[in-house]
MARVO-644932 format. One record per residue (C-alpha): x, y, z; residue in one letter. Coordinates in steps of 0.02 Angstrom, whole numbers, padded with zeros to 5 digits, always signed. Layout:
BEGIN
XYZA
...
This chain:
BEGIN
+09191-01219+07801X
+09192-01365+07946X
+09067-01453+07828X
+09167-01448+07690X
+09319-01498+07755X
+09246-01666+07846X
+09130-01665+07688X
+08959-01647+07760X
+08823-01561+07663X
+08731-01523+07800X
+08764-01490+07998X
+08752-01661+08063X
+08714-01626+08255X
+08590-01492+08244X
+08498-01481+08430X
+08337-01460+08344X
+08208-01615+08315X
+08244-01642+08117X
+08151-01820+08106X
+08260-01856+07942X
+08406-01878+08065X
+08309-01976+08188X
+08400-02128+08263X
+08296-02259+08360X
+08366-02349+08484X
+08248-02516+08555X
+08208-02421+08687X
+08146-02256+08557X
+08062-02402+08444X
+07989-02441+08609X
+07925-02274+08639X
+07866-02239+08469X
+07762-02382+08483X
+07688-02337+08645X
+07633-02167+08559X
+07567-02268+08400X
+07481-02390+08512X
+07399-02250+08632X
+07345-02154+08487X
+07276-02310+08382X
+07178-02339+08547X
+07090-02177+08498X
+06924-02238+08570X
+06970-02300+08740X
+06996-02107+08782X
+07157-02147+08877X
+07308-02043+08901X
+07459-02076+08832X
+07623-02023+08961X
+07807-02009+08882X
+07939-01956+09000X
+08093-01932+08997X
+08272-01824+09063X
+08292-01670+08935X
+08383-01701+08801X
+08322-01893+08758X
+08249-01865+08598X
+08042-01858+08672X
+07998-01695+08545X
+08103-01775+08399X
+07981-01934+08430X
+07839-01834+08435X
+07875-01744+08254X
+07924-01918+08205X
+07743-01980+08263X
+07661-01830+08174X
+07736-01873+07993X
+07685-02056+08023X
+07513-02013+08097X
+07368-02064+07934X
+07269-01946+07860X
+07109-01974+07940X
+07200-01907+08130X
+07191-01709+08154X
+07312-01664+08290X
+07317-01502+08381X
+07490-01482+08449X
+07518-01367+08615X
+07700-01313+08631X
+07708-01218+08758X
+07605-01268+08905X
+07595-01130+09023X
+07416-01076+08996X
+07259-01063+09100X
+07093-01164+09049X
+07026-01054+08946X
+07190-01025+08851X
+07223-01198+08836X
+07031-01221+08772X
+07080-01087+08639X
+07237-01139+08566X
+07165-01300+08551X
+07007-01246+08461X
+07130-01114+08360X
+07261-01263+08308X
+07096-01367+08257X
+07046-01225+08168X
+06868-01201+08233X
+06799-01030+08209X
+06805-00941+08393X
+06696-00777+08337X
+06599-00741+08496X
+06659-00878+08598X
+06817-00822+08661X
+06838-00802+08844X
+06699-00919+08903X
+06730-01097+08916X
+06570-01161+08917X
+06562-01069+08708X
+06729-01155+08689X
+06694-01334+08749X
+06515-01336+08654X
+06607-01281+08483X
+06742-01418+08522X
+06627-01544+08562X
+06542-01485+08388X
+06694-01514+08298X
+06732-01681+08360X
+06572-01755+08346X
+06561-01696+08168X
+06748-01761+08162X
+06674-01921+08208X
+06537-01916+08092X
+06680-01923+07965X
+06777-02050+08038X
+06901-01937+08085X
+07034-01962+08244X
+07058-01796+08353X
+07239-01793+08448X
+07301-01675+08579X
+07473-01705+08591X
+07547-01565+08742X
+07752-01544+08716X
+07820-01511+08879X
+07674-01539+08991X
+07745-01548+09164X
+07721-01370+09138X
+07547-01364+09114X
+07474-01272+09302X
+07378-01408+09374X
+07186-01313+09354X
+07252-01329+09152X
+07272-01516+09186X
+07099-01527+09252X
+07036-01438+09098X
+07128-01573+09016X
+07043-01706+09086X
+06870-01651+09078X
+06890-01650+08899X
+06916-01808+08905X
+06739-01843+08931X
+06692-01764+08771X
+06601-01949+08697X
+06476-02026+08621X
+06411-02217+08663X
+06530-02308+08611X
+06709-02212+08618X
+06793-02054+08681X
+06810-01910+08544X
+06974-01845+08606X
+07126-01934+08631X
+07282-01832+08719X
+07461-01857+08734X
+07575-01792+08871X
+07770-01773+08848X
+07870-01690+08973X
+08031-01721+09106X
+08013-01843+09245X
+07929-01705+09334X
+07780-01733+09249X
+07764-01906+09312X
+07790-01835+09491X
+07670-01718+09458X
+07537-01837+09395X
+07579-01934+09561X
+07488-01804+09651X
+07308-01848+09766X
+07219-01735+09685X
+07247-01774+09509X
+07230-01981+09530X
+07089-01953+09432X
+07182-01893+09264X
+07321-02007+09319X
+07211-02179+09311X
+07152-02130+09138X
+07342-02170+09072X
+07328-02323+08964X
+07505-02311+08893X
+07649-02232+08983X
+07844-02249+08937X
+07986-02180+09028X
+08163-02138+08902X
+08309-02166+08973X
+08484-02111+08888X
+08581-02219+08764X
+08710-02336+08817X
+08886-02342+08750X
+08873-02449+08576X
+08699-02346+08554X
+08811-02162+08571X
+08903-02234+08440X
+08774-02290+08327X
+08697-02138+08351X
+08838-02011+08309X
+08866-02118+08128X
+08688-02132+08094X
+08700-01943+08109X
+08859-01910+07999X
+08795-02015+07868X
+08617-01935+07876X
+08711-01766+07826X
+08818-01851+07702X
+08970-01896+07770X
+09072-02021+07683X
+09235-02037+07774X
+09183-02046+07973X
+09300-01939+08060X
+09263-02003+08259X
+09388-02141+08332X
+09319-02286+08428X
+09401-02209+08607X
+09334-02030+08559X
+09156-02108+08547X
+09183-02202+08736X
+09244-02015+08781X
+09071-01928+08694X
+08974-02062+08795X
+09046-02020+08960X
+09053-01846+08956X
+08879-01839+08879X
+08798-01970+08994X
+08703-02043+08830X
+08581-01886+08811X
+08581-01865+08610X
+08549-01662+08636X
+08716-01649+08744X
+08809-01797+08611X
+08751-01663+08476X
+08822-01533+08570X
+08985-01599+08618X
+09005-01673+08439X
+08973-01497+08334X
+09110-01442+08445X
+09237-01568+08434X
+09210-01537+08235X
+09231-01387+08258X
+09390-01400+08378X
+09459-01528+08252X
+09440-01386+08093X
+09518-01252+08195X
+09680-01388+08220X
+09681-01467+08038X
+09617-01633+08111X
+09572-01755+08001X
+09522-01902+08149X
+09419-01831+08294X
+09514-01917+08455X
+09475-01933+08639X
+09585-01766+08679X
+09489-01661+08573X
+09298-01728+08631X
+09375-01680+08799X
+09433-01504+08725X
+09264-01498+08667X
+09160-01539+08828X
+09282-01428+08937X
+09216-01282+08838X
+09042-01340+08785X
+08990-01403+08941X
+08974-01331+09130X
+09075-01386+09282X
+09025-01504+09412X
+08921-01634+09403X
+08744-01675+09355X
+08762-01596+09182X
+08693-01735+09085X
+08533-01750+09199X
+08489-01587+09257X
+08373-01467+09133X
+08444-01291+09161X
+08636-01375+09129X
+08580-01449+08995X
+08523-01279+08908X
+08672-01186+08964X
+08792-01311+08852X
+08687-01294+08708X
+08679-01107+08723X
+08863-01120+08735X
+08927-01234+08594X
+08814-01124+08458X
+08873-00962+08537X
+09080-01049+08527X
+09009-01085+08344X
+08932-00918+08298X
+09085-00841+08341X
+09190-00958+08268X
+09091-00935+08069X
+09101-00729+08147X
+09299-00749+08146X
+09305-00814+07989X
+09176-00764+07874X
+09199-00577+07847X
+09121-00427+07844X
+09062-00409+08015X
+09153-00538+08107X
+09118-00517+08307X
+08978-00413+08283X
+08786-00457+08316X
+08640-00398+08241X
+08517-00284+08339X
+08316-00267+08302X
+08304-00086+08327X
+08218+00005+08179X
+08282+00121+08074X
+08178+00263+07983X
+08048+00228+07880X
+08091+00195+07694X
+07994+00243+07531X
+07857+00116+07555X
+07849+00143+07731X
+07932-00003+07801X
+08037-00005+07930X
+08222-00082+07917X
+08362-00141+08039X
+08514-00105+08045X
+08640-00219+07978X
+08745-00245+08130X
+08739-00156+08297X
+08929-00150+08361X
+08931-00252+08525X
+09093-00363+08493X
+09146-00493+08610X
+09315-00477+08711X
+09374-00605+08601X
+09296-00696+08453X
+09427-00847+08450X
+09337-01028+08476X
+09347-01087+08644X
+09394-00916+08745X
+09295-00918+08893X
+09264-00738+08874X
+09202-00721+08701X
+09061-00858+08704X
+08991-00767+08871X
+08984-00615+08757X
+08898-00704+08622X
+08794-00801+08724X
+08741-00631+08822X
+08728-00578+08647X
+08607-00706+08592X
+08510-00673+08738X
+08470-00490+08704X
+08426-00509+08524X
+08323-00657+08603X
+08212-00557+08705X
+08218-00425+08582X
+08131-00532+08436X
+08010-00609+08594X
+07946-00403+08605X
+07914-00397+08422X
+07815-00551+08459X
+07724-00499+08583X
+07690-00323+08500X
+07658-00395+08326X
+07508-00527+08445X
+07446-00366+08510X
+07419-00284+08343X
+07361-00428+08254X
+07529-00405+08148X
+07501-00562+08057X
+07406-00488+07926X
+07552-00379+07897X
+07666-00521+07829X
+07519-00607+07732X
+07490-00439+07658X
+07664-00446+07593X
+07683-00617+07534X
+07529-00575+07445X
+07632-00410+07334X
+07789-00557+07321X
+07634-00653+07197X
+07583-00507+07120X
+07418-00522+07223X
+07289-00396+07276X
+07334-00378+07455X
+07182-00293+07524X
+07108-00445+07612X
+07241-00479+07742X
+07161-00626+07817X
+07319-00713+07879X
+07241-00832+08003X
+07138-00898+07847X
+07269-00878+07723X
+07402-00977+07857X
+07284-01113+07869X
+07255-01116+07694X
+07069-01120+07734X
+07008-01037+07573X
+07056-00996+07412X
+07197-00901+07362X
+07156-00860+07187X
+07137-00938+07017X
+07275-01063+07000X
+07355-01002+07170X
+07369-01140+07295X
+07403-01120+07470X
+07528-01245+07580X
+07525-01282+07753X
+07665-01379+07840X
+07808-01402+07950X
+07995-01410+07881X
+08174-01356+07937X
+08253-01182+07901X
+08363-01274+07795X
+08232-01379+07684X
+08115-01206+07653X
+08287-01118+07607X
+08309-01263+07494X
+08141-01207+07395X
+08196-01039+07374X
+08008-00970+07404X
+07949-00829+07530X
+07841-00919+07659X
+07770-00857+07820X
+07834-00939+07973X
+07753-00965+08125X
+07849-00893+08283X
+07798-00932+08472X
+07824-00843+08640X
+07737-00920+08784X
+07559-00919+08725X
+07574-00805+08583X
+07596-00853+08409X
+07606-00726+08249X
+07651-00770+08082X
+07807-00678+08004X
+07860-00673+07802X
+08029-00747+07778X
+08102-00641+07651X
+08302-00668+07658X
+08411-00792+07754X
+08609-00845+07719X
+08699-00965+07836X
+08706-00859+08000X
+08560-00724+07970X
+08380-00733+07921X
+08286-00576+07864X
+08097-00586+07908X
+07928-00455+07887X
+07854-00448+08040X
+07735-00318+08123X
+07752-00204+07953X
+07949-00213+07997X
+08113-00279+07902X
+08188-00391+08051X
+08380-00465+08013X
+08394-00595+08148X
+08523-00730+08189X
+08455-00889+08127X
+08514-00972+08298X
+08375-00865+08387X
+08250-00869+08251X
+08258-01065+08278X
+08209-01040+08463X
+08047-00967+08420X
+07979-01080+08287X
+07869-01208+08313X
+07909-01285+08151X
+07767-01221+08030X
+07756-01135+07886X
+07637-01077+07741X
+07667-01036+07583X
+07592-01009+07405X
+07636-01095+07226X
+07561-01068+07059X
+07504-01238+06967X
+07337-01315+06903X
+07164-01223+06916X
+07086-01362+07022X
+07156-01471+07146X
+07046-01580+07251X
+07158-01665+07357X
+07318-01767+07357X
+07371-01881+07193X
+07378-02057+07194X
+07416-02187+07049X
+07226-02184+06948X
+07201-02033+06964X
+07173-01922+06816X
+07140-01751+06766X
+07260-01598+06723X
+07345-01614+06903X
+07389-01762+06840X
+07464-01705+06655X
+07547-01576+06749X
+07638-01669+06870X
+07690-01789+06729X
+07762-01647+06646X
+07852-01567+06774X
+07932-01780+06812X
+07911-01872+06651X
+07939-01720+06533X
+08034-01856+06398X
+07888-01954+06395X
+07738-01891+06386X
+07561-01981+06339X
+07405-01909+06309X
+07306-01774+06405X
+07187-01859+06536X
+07310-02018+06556X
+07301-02095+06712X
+07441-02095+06846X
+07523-02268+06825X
+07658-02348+06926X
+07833-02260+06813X
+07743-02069+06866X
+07714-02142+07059X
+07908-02224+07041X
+07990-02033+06962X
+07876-01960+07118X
+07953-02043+07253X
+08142-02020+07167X
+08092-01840+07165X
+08029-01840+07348X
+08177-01938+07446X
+08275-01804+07322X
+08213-01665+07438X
+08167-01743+07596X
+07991-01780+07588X
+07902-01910+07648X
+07933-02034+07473X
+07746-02108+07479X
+07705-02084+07282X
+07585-01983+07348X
+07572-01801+07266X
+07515-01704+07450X
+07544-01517+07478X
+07718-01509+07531X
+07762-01610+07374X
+07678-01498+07242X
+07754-01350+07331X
+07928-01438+07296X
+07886-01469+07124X
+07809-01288+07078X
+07993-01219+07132X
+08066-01230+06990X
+07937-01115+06885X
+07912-00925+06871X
+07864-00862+07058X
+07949-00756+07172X
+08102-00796+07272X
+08204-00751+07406X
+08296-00604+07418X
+08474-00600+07431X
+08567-00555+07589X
+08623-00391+07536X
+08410-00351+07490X
């Protein structure tokens, strides 16, 4: 209802790192360039540093680097850094997709098969990244590990570059005696610092637009306001803006002022100082603003309104699954925006369903309850389900079936909704990762298949355990050998003509010529894609959506 009324079709200052609504700054060009530069310097063997105070946009850059990375760079992205040496040596071999039968548990097995991989990767001309989100995290024994790797090599280059992103800790850390070693192997290091005023401003219309705002609701003394109460930290400008939106629906404001960014920041934000600097602050106003939101939608978008939803199961149902109950009463003192009292309950609220999902996590890790949810995207097809091999089938490492294609990629909530397609998800806590079905999801609640279980679960907290990927099936052509390009020829090619061009059609076997490449990249910047003309993965998923398959439930399924 907020984004209709400032007409928005989308949420414009979402906290998570959507590249599409990117804004760089010089000094984010700056940074992107460092990370471009490091990681075109693949065979110096260097480090690449970026740094910077939460909030300042260092893991949006990073998922900006990864879409602009070429296709001859395979990049094994760690998340969430708190792991020993040999875990570390695992999730990278697992996110490279190296087979770890036998090997796990002994580095010197792990570092041999990785040193297989990346001389073979070499071999091919290929570029191997690690790129480590958060790494002033990573225990300092880990960092060695890190480092050692780096002397993976053959004559004439290093066969593993790695970039490090984390908070000005990490740069403390790194200052340390005892890792000068890792710390002299740095050949590109950039600190980000927040945006000034004129850049707050640029940034909050670059966002409005981005989401499709045509009349910009923000006055030139509420944007001085948003910079000074957000010190110039985008995540805490997102923060403060949703809520000032927000504040300005609840009062039938058309213009955004200065009183009501205030309004907004009083309740958004913690007291005292520091709050624009200092991590754990930072956090709490986030937390805040999409609790104040939650309960805001819960207030006005009956049934339900107040309540949360639990993951506790309920008895088992006719084909043994397990469901959830709908809601689990637990209201809030008060569900009005902006009562103290109500977004502590929601927040609280949050929190428990938070650690509830990170159990089913953990349990699902322990039972290998991936192949659960691959089992059942499998029945969605219509596909014999007996081989359950989820790590393979999320990897799309092997073939599905005759004229069954398998995607793997990373895209918003909001984009995969968009398709209308079940597709596993891949969900994170600490060093554990599962894959979970997405079967259902409307604007607050997502409904997933994890562990053998029906999970309803706020799409707030959902969001906090993603890393991002997903994998999913579409029906299309028998064979597919790779990605399409103008030239090429075959039925891919007749296909994809018919599902762009279907009014003009030419003969079977014609070649793709520059009006199927122009239709393409309409079709792409149509649904977010990267608009190359180049018919990858994610873009033949987008274009099978439209034919017979299945799709996702409803919310009352």
């Amino acid at each position: 209802m907020t984004l209709a009324y400032y007409g928005l079709a989308e949420p414009p200052f979402s906290i998570t790192p959507d590249p599409r609504f990117v804004y760089l700054s010089e000094r984010h060009r700056d940074a992107l360039a460092h990370l471009r530069y490091g990681i075109g310097q693949g065979g110096g063997g260097g480090f690449v540093q970026l740094t910077g105070e939460v909030g300042t946009g260092k893991t949006t850059l990073s998922r900006l680097l990864l879409e602009q990375l070429p296709d001859d760079t395979r990049v094994a992205l760690v998340l969430n850094p708190r792991l020993t040496p040999i875990e570390l040596l695992e999730t990278l071999c697992d996110e490279l997709r190296i087979d770890l039968a036998g090997r796990r548990g002994s580095a010197k097995a792990l570092v041999d098969a990785l040193n297989a991989y990346l001389l073979d990767g070499y071999a091919q001309g290929l570029r191997v990244v690690l790129l480590v989100d958060e790494a002033q995290a990573l225990p300092v024994d880990t960092l060695e590990q890190v480092r050692l790797l780096t002397n993976l090599e053959t004559d004439a280059q290093k066969l593993l570059q790695v970039v490090l992103l984390g908070q000005p800790e990490l740069r403390e850390l790194l200052a340390r005696d005892d890792l000068r070693q890792l710390a002299q192997r740095i050949t590109a290091r950039f600190h980000l610092t927040p945006l000034d005023e004129a850049e707050t401003a640029d940034y909050v219309r670059h966002r409005f637009r981005v989401a499709g705002g045509q009349r910009f609701p923000f006055t030139p003394r509420a944007l001085r306001r948003l910079h000074r109460r957000s010190g110039g930290v985008p995540r805490v400008i997102n923060v403060v803006a949703e809520r000032a939106l927000l504040a300005g629906y609840a009062r039938d404001a058309q213009a955004i002022d200065e009183h009501l960014v205030d309004v907004a920041a009083d309740e958004a934000l913690p007291p005292g100082p520091g709050r624009a600097t200092n991590a754990r602050p930072l956090l709490l106003a986030a937390a805040a603003a999409v609790a104040a939101i939650t309960i805001a939608f819960a207030a006005l978008w009956p049934p339900g309104g107040g309540q949360r939803v639990a993951l506790m199961p309920r008895a088992p149902q006719v084909d043994g699954s397990t469901t959830v109950p709908a809601v689990q009463a637990a209201t809030p003192a008060s569900t009005s925006p902006g009562r103290g009292g109500g977004s502590n309950a929601a927040a609280r609220a949050i929190d428990a369903d938070a650690d509830a999902l990170a159990a089913r996590i953990d349990a699902a890790y322990a039972s290998g309850g991936s192949a659960a949810a691959w089992s059942r995207l499998l029945q969605r097809w219509s596909l014999p389900a007996g081989d359950a091999d989820a790590a393979a089938a999320a990897t799309c490492a092997r073939v599905i079936a005759p004229g069954v294609h398998c995607v793997r990629a990373r895209a918003t909530l909001d984009r995969l909704l968009a398709l209308d397609r079940p597709v596993l998800l891949r969900l994170v806590h600490e060093s554990r990762a599962v894959w979970a079905l997405l079967q259902a999801a409307d604007a607050r609640h997502a409904t997933l298949w994890l562990d053998g279980n029906s999970v309803r679960i706020s799409r707030v907290v959902l969001d906090g355990f993603r890393d991002g990927a997903y994998a999913g099936l579409w029906r299309g052509p028998l064979s597919i050998d790779g990605p399409l390009r103008i030239g090429d020829t075959g039925d891919a090619v007749d296909w994809l003509r018919a599902r762009l061009l279907p009014d003009a059609p030419q003969p079977a076997g014609a070649p793709m010529d520059a009006a199927l490449a122009l239709a393409l990249r309409a079709f792409q910047r149509a649904n977010g894609l990267g608009d190359d003309g180049i018919a990858g993965p994610e873009t033949l998923f987008a274009l099978a959506g439209t034919l017979p398959g299945p799709r996702l439930y409803s919310p009352a399924e």
